[in-house]
C-alpha positions in Angstrom: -118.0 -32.4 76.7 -115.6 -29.5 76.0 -113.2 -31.8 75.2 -115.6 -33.3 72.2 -116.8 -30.1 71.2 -113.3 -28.6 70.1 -112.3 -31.8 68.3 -115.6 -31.1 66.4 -114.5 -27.3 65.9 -111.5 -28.0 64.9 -112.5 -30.5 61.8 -115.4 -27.4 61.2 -112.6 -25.3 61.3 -110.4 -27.3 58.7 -113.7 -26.7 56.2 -114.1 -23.3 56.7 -111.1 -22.4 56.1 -110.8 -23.9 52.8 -110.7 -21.6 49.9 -110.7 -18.6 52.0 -108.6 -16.3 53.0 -106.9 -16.8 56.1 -107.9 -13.9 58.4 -111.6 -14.2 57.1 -112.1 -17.8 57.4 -110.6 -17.2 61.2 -113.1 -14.3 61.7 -115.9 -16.5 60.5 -115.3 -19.1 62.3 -114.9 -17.5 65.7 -118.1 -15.0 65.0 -119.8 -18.6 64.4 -118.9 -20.0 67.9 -119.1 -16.6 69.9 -121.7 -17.5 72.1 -119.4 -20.5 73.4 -116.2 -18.3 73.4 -118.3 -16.0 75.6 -119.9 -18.8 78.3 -116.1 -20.3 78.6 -114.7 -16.8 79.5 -117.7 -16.7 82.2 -116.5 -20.0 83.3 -112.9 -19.2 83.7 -113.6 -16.1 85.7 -115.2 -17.4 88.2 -112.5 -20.1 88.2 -110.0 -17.6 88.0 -111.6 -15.2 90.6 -111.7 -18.0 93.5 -108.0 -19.0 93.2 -107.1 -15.3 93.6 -109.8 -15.2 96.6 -108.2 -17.9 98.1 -104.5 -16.4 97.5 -105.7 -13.3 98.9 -107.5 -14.2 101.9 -104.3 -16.6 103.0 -102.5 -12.8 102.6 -104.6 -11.5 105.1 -104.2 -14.0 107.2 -100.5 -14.8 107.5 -99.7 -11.7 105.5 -97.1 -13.6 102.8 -98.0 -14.9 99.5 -96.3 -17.9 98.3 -95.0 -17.9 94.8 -96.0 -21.3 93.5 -99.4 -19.5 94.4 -98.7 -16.6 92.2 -96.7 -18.7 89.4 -100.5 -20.8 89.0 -102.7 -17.8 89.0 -100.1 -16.8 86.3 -98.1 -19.0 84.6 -95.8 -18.0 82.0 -95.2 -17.5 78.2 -94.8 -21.8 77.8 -97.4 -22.5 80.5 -99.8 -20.0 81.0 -101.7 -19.8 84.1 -105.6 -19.3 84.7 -105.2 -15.7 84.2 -102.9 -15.4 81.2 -105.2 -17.5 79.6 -108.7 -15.7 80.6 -106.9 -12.3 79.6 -106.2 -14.1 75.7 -109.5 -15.1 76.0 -111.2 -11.4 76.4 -108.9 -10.1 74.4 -109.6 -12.4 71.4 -113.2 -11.5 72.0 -113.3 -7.9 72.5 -109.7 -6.8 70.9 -111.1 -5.5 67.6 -114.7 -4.1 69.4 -115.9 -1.2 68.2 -116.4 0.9 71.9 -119.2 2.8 70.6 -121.4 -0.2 70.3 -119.8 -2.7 72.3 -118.2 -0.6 75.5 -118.9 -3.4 77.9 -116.8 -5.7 76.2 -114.2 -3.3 75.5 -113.9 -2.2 79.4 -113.3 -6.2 80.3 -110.9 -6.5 77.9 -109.2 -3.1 79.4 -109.8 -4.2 83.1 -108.6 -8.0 82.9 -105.5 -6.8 80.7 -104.7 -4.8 83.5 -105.3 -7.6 86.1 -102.9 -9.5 84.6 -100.2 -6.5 84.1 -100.8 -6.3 88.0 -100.4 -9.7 88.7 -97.1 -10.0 86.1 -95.4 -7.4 88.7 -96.6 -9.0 91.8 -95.0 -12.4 90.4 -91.9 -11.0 89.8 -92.1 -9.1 93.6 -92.8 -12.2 95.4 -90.1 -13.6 93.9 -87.5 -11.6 95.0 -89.0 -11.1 98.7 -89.5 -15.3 98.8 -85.9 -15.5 97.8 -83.8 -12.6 98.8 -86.0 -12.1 101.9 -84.1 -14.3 104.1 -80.7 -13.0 103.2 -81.9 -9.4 103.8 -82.7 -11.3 107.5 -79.5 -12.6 108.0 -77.5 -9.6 106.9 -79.1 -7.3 109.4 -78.3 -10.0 112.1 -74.9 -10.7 111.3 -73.7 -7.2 110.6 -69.5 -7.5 110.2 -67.7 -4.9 108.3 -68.6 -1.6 106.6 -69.4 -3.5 103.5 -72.1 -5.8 104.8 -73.3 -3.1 106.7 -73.9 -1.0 104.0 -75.1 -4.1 101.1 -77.6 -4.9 104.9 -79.1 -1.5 105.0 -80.1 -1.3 101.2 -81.4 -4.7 101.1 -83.5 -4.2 104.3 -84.7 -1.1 102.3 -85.2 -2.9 98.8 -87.1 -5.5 100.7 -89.1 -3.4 102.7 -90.1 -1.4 99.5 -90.8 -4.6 97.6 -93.2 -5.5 100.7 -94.8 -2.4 100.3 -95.1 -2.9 96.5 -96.9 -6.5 97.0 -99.6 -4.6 98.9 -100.7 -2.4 96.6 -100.4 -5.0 94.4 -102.7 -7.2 96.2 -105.1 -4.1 96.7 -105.2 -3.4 92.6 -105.8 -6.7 92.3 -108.9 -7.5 94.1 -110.1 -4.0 93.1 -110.0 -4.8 89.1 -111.2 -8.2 90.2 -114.3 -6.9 91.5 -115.0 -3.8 88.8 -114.6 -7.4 85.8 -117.2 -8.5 88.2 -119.5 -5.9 87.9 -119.1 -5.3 84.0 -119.6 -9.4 83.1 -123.0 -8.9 85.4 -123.6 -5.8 83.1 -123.3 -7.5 80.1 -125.2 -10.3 80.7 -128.5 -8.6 79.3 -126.7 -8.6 75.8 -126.4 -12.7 76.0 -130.1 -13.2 76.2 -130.1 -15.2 72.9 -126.9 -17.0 74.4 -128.4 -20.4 74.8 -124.9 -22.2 75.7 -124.6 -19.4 78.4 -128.2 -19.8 79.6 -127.2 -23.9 80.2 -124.5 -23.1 82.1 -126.1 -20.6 84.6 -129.0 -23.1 84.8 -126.9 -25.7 86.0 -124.7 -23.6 88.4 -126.7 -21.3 90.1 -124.1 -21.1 93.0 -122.2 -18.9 90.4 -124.8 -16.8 89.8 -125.1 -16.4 93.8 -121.4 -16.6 94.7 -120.8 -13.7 92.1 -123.6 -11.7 92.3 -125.2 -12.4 95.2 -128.2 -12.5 93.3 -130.5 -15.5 92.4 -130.9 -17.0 88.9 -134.6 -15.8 89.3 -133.2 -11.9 89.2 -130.6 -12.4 86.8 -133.3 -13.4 84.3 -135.5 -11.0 85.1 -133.0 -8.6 84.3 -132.0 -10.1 81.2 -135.8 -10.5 80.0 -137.2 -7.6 80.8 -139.3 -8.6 84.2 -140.0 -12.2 82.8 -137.5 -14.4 84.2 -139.3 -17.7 82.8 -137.9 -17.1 79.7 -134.9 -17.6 80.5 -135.9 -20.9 81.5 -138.0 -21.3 78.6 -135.0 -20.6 76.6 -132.3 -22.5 78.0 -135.5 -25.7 77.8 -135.8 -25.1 73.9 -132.1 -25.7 74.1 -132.2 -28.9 75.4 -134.9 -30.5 74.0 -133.1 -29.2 70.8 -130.2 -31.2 72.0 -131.7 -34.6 72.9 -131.8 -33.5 77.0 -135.0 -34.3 77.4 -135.1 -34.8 81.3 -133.0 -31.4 81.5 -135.5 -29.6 79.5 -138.2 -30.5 81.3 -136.6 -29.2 84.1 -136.3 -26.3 83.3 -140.1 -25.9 81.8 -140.7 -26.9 85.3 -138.7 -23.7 87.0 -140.8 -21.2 84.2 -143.7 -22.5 85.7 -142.8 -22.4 89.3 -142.4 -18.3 88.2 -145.3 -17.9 86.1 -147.6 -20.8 86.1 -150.1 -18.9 83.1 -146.6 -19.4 81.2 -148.2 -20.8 77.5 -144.4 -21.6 75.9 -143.9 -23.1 78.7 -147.1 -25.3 79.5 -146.4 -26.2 75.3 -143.1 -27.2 75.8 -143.0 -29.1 79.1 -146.5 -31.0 77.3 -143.7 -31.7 74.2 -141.2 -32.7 76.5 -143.1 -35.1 78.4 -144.4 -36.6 75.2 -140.4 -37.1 74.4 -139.6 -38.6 77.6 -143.2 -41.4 77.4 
């Protein structure tokens, strides 16, 4: 579906920018897709925030990290990784924000840049521990001459720094992992009127709960002001906009199961239905 959806934004994109100017037709055109740009940011956090879970708890447990690990949470400039491309991402988004009326968005930006800084030294640290590691090992066990003695004891101390380094590393890490966290939950009153955003958390609450720890039910409450069915009602109107009939109908069916005196949605479920006869 994504797939579809950019060939279709990239022929938009060939008519927009024609006759304009090359930074405004570019601004236009991402403006006009925002709401998109946004949900897919959502989406790679969460993808990007389990592989580092999963890197980090195997740290805990065997206390090494592996650098092919690393090198996919990364990537580089030619192929970037999950995280290289989810910093771009909020960046392009939030890089020209004004923080006086969009703070949120400029605080991601700030804490995922710095993620990735994070992550860029702990590459290059697990690196040199994966690969010079074992001859710091075999120096100190071999010990013959002053020379190796001496190249054995700094190495054993470069190594044992760079071990110390990973650490924190780690630690910064899963901290500015979990303050992103906190400010995408924050912002998610602001995408009320986020329809392709509403879809998505409709159709994966385990997000919502392995995030949050809250249910899809709270989530919309916050973001609708104490009525959570219209966030349901919402995300409905988009789908019966967009030939999902069935889908739409289920989610008239979750407004209801909130508020069952729910008019829009008693209306639109009776619309649906009519669709779907």
């Amino acid at each position: 579906m994504t797939q579809s959806w950019d060939k279709k934004a990239g022929a938009d994109w060939g008519k927009a920018s024609a006759g304009k100017p090359a930074g405004k037709a570019e601004n236009d055109w991402f403006n006009n897709r925002r709401d998109f740009f946004v949900t897919r940011m959502l989406k790679a956090f969460y993808k990007t925030s389990c592989i580092f879970g999963e890197i980090y708890q195997q740290y805990l447990n065997a206390s090494e990290l592996a650098y092919a690990d690393i090198d996919r949470l990364v990537g580089s400039e030619k192929s970037k990784g999950w995280l290289w491309r989810l910093k771009d991402d909020c960046h392009q988004l939030w890089r020209d924000a004004d923080p006086e009326s969009e703070l949120n968005g400029c605080l991601l930006d700030w804490s995922l840049g710095s993620v990735f800084h994070e992550a860029m030294k702990l590459k290059e640290n697990v690196y040199l521990y994966q690969f010079y590691g074992p001859l710091a090992q075999h120096m100190k066990s071999g010990w013959q001459g002053e020379m190796q003695k001496f190249c054995g004891v700094e190495c054993q101390r470069f190594m044992e720094r760079i071990s110390l380094e990973m650490n924190r590393q780690m630690e910064n890490m899963g901290f500015l992992f979990g303050r992103t966290n906190y400010l995408l939950r924050s912002m998610l009153p602001s995408q009320a009127k986020n329809n392709l955003l509403l879809r998505y958390l409709v159709e994966h609450e385990e997000v919502v709960r392995e995030l949050w720890f809250e249910s899809l039910d709270e989530i919309f409450a916050d973001m609708y002001q104490g009525a959570p069915e219209m966030g349901f009602c919402n995300a409905a109107k988009s789908y019966y906009a967009g030939n999902w009939d069935h889908k739409a109908h289920m989610a008239y069916n979750e407004a209801l199961r909130i508020n069952s005196e729910c008019l829009e949605a008693r209306e639109g479920r009776l619309q649906v239905t009519k669709s779907i006869m």
